[in-house]
PyMOL Python script that loads the backbone (N, CA, C, O; Angstrom):
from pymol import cmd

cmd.read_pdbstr("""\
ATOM      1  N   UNK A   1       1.103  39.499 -12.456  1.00  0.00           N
ATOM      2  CA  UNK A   1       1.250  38.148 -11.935  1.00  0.00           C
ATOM      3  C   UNK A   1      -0.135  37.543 -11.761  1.00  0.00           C
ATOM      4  O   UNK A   1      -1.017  38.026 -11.051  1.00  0.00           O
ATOM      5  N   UNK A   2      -0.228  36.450 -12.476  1.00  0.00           N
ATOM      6  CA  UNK A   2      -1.961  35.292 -12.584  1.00  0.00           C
ATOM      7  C   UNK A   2      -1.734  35.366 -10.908  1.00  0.00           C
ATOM      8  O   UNK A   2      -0.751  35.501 -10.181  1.00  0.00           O
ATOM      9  N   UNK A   3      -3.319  35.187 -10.680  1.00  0.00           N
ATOM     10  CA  UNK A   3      -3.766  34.692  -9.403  1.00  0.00           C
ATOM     11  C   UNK A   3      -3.818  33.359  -9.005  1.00  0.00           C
ATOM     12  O   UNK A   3      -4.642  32.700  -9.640  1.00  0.00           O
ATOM     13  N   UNK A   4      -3.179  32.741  -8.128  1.00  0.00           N
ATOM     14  CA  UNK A   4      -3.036  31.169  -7.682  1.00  0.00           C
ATOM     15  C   UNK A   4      -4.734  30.829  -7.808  1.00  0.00           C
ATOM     16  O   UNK A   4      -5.533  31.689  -7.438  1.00  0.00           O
ATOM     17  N   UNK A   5      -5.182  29.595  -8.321  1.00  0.00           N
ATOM     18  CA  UNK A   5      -6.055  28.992  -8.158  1.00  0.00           C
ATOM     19  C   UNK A   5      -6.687  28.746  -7.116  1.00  0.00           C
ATOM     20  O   UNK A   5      -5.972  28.433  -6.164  1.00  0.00           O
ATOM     21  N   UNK A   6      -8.168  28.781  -6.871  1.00  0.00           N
ATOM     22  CA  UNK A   6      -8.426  28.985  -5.635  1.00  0.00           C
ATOM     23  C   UNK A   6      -9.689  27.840  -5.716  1.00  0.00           C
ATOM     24  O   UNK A   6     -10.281  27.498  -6.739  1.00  0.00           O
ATOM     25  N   UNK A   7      -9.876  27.447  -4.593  1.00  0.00           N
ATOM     26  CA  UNK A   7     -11.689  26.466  -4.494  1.00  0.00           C
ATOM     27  C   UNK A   7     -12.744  27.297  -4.556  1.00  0.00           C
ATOM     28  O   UNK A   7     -12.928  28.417  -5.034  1.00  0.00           O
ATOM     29  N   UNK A   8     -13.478  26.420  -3.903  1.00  0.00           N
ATOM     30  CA  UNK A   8     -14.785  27.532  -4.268  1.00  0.00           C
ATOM     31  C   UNK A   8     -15.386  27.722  -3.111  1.00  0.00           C
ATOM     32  O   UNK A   8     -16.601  27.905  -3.037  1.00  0.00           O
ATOM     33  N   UNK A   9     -14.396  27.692  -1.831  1.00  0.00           N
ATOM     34  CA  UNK A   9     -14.285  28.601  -0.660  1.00  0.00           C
ATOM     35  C   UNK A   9     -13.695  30.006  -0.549  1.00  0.00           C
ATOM     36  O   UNK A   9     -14.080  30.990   0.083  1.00  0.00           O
ATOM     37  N   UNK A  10     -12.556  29.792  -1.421  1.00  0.00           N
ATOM     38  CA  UNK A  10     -11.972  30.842  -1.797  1.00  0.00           C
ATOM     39  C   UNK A  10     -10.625  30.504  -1.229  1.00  0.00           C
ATOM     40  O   UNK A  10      -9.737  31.355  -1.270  1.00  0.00           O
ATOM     41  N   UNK A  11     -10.424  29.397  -0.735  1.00  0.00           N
ATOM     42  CA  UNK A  11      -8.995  28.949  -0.246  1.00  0.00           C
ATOM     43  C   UNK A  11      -8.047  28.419  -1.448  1.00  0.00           C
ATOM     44  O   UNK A  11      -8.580  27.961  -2.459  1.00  0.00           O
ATOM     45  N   UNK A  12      -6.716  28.480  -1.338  1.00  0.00           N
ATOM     46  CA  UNK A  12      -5.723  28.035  -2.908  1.00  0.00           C
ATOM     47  C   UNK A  12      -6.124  26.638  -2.643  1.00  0.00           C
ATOM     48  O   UNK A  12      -6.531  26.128  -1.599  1.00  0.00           O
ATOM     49  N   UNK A  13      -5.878  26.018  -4.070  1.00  0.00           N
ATOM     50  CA  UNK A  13      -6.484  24.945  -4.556  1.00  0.00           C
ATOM     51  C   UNK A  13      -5.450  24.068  -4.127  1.00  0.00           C
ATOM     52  O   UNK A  13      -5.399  24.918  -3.237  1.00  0.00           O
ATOM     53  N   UNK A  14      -4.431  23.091  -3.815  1.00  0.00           N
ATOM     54  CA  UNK A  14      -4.215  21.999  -3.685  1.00  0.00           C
ATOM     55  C   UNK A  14      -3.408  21.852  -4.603  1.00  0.00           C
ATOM     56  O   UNK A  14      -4.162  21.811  -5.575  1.00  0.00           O
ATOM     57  N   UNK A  15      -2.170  21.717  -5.070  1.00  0.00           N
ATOM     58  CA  UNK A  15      -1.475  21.217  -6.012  1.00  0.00           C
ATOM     59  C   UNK A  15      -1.679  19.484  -6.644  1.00  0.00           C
ATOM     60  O   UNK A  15      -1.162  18.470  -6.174  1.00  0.00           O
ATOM     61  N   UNK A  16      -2.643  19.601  -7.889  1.00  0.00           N
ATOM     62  CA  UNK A  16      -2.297  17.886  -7.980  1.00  0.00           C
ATOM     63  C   UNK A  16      -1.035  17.124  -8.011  1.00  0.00           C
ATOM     64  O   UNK A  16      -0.001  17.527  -8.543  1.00  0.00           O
ATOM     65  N   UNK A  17      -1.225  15.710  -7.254  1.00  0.00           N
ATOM     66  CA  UNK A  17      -0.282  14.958  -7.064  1.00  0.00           C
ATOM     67  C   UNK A  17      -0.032  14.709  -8.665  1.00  0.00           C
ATOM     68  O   UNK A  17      -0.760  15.090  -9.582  1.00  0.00           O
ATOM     69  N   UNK A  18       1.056  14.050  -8.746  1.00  0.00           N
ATOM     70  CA  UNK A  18       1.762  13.300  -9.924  1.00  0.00           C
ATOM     71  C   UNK A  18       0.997  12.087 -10.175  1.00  0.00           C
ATOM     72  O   UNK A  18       0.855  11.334  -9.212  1.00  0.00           O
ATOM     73  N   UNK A  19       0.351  11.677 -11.559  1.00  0.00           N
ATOM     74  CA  UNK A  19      -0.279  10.433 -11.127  1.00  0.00           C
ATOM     75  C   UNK A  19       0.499   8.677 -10.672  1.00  0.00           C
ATOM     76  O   UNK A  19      -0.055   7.597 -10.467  1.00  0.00           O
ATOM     77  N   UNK A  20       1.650   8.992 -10.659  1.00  0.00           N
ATOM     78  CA  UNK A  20       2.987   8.088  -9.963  1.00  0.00           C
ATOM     79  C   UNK A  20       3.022   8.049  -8.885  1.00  0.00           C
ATOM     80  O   UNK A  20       2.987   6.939  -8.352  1.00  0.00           O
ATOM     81  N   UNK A  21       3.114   9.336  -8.010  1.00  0.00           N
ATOM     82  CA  UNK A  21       2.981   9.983  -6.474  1.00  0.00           C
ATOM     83  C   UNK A  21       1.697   9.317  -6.037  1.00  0.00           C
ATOM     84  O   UNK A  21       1.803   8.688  -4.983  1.00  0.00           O
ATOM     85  N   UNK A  22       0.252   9.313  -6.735  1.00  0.00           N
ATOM     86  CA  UNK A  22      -0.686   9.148  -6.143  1.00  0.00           C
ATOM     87  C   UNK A  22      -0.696   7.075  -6.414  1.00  0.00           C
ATOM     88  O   UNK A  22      -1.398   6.376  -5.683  1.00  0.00           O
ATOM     89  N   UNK A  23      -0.015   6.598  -7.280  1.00  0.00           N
ATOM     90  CA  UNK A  23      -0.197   5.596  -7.661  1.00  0.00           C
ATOM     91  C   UNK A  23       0.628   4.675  -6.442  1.00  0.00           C
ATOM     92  O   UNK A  23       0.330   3.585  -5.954  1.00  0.00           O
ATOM     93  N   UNK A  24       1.630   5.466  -6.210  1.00  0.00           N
ATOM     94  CA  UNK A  24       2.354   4.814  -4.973  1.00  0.00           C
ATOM     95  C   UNK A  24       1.515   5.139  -3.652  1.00  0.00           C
ATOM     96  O   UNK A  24       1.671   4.372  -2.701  1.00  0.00           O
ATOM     97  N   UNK A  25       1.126   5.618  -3.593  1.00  0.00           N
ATOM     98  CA  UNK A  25       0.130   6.044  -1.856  1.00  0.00           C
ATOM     99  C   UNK A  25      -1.373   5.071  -2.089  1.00  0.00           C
ATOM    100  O   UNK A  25      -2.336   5.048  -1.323  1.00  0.00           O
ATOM    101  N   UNK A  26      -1.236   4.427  -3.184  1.00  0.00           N
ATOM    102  CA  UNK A  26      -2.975   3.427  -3.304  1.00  0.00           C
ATOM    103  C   UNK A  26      -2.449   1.955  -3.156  1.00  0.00           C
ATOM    104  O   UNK A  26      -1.401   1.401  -3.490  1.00  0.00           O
ATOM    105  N   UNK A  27      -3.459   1.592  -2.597  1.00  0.00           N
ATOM    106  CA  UNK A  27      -3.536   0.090  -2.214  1.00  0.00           C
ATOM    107  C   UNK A  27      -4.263  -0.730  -3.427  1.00  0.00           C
ATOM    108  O   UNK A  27      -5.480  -0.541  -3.434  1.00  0.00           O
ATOM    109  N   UNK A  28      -3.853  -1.471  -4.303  1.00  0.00           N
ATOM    110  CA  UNK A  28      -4.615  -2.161  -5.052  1.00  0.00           C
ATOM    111  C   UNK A  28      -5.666  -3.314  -4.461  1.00  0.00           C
ATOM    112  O   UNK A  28      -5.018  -4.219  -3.936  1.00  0.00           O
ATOM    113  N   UNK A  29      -6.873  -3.502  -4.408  1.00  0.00           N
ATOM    114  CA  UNK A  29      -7.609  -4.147  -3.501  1.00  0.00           C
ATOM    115  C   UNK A  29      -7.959  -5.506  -3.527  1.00  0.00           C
ATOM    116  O   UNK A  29      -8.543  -6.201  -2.696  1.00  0.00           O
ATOM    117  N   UNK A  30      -7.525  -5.740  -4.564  1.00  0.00           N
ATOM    118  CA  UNK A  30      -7.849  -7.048  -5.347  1.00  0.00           C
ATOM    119  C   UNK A  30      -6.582  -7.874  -5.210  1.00  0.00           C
ATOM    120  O   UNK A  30      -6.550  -9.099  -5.099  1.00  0.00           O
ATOM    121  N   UNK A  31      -5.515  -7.028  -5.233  1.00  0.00           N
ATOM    122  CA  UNK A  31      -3.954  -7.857  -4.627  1.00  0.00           C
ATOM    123  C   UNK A  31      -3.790  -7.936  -3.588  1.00  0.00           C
ATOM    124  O   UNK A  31      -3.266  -8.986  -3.216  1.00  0.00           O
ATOM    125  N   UNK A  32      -4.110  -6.966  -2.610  1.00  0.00           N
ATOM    126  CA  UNK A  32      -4.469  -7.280  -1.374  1.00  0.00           C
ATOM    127  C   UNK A  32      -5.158  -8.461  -0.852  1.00  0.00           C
ATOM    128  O   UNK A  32      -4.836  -9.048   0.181  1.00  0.00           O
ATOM    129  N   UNK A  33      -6.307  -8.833  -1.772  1.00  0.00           N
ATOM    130  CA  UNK A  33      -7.105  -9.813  -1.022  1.00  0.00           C
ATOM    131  C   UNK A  33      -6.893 -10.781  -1.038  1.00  0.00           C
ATOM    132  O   UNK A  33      -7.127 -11.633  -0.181  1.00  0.00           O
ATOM    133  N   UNK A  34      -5.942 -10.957  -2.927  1.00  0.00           N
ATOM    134  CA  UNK A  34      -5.155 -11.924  -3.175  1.00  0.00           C
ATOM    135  C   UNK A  34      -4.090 -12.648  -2.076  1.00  0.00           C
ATOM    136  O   UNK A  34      -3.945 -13.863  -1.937  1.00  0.00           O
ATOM    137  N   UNK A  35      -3.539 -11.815  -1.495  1.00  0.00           N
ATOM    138  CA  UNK A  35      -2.249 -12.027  -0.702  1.00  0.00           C
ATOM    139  C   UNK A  35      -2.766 -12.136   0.559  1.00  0.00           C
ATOM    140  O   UNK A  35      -1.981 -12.914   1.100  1.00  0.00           O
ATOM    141  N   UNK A  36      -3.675 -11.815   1.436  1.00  0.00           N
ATOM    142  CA  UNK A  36      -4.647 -11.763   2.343  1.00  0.00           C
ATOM    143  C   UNK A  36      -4.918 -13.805   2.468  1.00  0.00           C
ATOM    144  O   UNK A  36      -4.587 -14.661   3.289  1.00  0.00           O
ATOM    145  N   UNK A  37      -5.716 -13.809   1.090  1.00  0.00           N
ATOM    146  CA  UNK A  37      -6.525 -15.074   1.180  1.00  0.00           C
ATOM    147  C   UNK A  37      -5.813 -15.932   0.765  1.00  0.00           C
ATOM    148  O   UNK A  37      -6.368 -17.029   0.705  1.00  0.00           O
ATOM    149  N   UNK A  38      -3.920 -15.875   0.167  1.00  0.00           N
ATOM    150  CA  UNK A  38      -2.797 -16.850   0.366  1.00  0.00           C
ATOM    151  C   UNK A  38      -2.701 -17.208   1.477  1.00  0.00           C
ATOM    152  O   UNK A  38      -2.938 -18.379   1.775  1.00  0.00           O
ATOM    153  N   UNK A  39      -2.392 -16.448   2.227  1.00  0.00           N
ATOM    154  CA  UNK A  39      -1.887 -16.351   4.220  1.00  0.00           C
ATOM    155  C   UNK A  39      -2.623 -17.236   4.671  1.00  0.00           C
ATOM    156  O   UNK A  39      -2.167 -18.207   5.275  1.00  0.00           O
ATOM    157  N   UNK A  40      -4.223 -17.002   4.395  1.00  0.00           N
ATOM    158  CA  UNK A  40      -5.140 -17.438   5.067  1.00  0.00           C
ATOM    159  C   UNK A  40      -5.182 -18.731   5.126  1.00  0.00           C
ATOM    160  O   UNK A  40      -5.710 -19.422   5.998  1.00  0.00           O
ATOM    161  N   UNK A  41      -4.419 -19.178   3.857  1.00  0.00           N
ATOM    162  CA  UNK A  41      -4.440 -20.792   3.166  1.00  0.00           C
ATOM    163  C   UNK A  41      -2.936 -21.237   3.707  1.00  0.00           C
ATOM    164  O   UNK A  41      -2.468 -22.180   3.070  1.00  0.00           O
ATOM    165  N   UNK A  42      -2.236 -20.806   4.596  1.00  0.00           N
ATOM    166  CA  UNK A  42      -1.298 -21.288   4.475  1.00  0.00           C
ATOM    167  C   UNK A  42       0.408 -21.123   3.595  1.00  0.00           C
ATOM    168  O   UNK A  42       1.497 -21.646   3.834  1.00  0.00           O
ATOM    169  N   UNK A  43      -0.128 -19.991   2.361  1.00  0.00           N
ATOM    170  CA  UNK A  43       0.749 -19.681   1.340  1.00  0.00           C
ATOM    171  C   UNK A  43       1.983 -18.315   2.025  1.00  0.00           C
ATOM    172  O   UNK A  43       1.822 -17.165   1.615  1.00  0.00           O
ATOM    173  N   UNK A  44       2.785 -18.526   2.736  1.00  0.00           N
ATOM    174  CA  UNK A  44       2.765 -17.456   2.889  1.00  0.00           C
ATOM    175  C   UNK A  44       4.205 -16.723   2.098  1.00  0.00           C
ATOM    176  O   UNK A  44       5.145 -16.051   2.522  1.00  0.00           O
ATOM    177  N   UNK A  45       3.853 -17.192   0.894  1.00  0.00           N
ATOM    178  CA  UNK A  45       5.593 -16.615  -0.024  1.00  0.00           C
ATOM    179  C   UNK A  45       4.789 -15.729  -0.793  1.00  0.00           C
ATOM    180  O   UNK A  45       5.492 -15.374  -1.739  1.00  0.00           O
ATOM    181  N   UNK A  46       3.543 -15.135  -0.872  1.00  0.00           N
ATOM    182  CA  UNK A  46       2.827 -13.819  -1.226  1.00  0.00           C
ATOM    183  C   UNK A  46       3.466 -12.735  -0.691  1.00  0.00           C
ATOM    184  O   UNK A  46       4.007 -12.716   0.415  1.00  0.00           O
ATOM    185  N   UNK A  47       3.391 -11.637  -1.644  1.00  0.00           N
ATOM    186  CA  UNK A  47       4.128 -10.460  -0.822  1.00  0.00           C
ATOM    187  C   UNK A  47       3.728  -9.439  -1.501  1.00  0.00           C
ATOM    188  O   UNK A  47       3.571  -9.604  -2.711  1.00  0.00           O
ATOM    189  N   UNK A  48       3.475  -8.196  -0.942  1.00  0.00           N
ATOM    190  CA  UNK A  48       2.403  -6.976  -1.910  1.00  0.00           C
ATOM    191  C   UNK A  48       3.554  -6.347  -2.061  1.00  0.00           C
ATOM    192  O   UNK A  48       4.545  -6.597  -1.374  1.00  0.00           O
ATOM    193  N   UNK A  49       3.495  -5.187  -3.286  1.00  0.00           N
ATOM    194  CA  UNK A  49       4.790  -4.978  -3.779  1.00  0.00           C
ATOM    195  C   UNK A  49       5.100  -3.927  -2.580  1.00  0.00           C
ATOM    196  O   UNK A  49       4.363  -3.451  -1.718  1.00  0.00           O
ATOM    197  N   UNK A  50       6.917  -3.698  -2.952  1.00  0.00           N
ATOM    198  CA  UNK A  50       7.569  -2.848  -1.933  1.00  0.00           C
ATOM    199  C   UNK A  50       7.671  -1.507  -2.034  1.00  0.00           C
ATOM    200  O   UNK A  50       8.054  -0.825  -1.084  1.00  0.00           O
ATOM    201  N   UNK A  51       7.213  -0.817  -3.625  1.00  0.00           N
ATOM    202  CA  UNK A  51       7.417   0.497  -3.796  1.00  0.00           C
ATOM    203  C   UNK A  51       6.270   0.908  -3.545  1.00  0.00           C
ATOM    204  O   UNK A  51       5.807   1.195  -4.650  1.00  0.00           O
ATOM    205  N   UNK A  52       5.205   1.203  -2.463  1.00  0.00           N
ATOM    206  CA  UNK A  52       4.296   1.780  -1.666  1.00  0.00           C
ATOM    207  C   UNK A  52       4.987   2.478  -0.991  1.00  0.00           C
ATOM    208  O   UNK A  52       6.051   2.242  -0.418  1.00  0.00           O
ATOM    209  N   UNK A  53       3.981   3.939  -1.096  1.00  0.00           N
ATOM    210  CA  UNK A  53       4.834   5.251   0.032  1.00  0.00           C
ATOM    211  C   UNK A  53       3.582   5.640   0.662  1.00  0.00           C
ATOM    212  O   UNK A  53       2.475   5.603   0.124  1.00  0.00           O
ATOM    213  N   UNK A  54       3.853   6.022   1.863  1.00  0.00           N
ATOM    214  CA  UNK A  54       2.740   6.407   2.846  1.00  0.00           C
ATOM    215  C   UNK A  54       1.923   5.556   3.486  1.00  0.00           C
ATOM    216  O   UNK A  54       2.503   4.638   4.066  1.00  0.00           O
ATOM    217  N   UNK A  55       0.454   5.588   3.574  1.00  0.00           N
ATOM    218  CA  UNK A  55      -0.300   4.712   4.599  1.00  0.00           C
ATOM    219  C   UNK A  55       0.038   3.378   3.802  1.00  0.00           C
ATOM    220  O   UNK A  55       0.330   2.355   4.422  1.00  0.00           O
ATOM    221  N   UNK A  56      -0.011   3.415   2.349  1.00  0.00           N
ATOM    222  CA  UNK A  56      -0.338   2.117   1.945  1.00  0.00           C
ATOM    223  C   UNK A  56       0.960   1.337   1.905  1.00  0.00           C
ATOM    224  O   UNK A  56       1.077   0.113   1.855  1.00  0.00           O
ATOM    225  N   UNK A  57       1.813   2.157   1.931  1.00  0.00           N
ATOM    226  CA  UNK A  57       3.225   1.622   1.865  1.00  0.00           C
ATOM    227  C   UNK A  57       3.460   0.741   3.186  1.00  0.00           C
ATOM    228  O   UNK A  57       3.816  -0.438   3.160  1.00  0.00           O
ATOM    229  N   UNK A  58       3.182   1.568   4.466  1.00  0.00           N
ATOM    230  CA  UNK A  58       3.165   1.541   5.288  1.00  0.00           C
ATOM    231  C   UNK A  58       2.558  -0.204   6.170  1.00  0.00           C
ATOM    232  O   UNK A  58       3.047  -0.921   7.043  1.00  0.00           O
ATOM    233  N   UNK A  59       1.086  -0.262   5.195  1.00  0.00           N
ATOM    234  CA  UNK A  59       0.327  -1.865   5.162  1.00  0.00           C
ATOM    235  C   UNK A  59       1.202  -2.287   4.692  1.00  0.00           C
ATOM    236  O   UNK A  59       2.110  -2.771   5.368  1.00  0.00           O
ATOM    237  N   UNK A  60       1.228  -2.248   3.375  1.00  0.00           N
ATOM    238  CA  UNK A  60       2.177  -2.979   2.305  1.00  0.00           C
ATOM    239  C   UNK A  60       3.195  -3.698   3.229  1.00  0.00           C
ATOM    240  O   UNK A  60       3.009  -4.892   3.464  1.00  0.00           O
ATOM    241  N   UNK A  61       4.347  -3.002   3.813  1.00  0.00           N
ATOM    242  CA  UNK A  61       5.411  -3.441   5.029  1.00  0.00           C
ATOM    243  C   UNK A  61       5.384  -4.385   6.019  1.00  0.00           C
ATOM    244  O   UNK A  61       6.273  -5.187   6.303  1.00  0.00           O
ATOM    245  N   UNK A  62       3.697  -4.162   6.817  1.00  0.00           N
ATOM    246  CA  UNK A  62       3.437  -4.411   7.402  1.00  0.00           C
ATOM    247  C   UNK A  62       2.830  -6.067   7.374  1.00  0.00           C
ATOM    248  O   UNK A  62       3.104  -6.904   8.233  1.00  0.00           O
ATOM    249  N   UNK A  63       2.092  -6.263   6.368  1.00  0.00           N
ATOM    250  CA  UNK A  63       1.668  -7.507   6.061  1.00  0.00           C
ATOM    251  C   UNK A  63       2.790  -8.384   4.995  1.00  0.00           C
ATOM    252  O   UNK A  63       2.642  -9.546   4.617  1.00  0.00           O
ATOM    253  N   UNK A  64       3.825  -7.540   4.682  1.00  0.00           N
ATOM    254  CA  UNK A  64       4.652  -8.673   3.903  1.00  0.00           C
ATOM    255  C   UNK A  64       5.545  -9.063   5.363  1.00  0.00           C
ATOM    256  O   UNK A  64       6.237 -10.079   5.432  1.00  0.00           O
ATOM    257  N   UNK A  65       5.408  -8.133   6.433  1.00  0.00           N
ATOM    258  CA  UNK A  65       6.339  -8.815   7.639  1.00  0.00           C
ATOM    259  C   UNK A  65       5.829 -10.088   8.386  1.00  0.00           C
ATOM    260  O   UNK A  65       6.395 -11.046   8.913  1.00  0.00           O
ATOM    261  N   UNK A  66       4.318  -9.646   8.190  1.00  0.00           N
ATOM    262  CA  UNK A  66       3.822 -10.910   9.031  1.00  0.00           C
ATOM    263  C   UNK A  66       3.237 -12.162   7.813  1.00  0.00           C
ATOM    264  O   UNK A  66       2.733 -13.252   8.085  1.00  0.00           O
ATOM    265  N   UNK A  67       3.431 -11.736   6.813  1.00  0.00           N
ATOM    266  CA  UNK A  67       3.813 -13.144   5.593  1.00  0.00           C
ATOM    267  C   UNK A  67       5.138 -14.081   6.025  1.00  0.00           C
ATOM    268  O   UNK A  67       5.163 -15.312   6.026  1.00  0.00           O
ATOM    269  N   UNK A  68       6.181 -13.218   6.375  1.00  0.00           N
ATOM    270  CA  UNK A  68       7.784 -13.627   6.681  1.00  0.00           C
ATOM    271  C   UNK A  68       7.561 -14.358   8.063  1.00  0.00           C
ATOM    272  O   UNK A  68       7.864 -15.549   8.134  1.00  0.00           O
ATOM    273  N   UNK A  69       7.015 -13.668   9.229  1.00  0.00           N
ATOM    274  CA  UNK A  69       7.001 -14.087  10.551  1.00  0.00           C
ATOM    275  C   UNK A  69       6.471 -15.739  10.322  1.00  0.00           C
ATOM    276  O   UNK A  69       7.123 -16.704  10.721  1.00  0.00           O
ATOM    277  N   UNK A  70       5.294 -15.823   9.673  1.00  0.00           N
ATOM    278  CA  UNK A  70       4.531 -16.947   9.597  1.00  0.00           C
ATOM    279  C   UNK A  70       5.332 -17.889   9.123  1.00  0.00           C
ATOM    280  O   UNK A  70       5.533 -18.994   9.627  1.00  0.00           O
ATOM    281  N   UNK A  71       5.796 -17.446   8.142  1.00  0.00           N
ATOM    282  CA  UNK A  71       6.799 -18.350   7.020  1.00  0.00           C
ATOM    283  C   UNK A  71       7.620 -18.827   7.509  1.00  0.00           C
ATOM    284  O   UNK A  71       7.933 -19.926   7.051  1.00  0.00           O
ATOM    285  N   UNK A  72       8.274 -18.387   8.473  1.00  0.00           N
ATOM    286  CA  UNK A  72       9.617 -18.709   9.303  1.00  0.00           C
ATOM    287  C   UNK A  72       8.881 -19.402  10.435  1.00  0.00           C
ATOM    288  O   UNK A  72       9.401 -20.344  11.033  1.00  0.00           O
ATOM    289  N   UNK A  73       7.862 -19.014  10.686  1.00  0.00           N
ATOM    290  CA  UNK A  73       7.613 -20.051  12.247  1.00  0.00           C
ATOM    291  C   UNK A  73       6.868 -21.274  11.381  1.00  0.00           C
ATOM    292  O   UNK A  73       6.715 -22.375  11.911  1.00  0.00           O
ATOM    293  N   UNK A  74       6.597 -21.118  10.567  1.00  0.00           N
ATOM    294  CA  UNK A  74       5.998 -22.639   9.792  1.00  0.00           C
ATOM    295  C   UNK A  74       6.777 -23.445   9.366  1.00  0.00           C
ATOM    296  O   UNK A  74       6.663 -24.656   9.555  1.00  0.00           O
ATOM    297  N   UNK A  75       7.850 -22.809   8.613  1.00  0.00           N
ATOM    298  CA  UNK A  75       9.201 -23.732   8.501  1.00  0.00           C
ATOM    299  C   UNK A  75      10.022 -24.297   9.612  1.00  0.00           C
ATOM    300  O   UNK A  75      10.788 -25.236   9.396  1.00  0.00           O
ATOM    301  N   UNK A  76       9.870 -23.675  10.982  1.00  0.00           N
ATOM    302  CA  UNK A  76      10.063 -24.063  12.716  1.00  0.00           C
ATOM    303  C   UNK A  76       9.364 -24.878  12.720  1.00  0.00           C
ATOM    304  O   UNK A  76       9.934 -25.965  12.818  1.00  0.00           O
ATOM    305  N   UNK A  77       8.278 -24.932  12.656  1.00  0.00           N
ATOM    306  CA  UNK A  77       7.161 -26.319  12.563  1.00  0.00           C
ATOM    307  C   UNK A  77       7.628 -27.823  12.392  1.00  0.00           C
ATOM    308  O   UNK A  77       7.889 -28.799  13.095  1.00  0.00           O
ATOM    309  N   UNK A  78       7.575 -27.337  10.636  1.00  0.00           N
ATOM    310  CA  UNK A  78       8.116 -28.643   9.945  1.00  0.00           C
ATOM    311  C   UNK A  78       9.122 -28.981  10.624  1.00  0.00           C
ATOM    312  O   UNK A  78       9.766 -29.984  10.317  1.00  0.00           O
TER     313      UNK A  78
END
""", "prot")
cmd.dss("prot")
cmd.show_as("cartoon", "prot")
cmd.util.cbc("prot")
cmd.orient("prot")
């Protein structure tokens, strides 16, 4: 039986993620800022996409809620 892969501590190596797995856990930064600097203007029907898993998913959720909050109290406005 091969020996599990190890670092070069001598601890097992880490299974790489899937590059899908890792593609969903990243924040694209440039859409972010995009959707960021809509809000900022007033736009708030921007929305970062919904298939984010983990921390970024997590933003992702988080700032398309307070896109909605705004949106709805701005349309209260008018």
């Amino acid at each position: 039986m091969p020996n599990a892969p190890t670092t070069g501590n001598g601890r097992p190596a880490k299974r790489a993620r899937s590059k899908r797995a890792a593609a969903a856990d990243h924040l694209d930064l440039e859409q972010l800022l995009g959707v960021l600097t809509a809000i900022r203007k007033g736009d708030f029907s921007m929305r970062m996409p919904v298939a984010k898993t983990g921390v970024a998913g997590k933003v992702a959720d988080t700032l398309n809620e307070i896109a909605e909050l705004n949106q709805e109290m701005a349309q209260e406005l008018e």
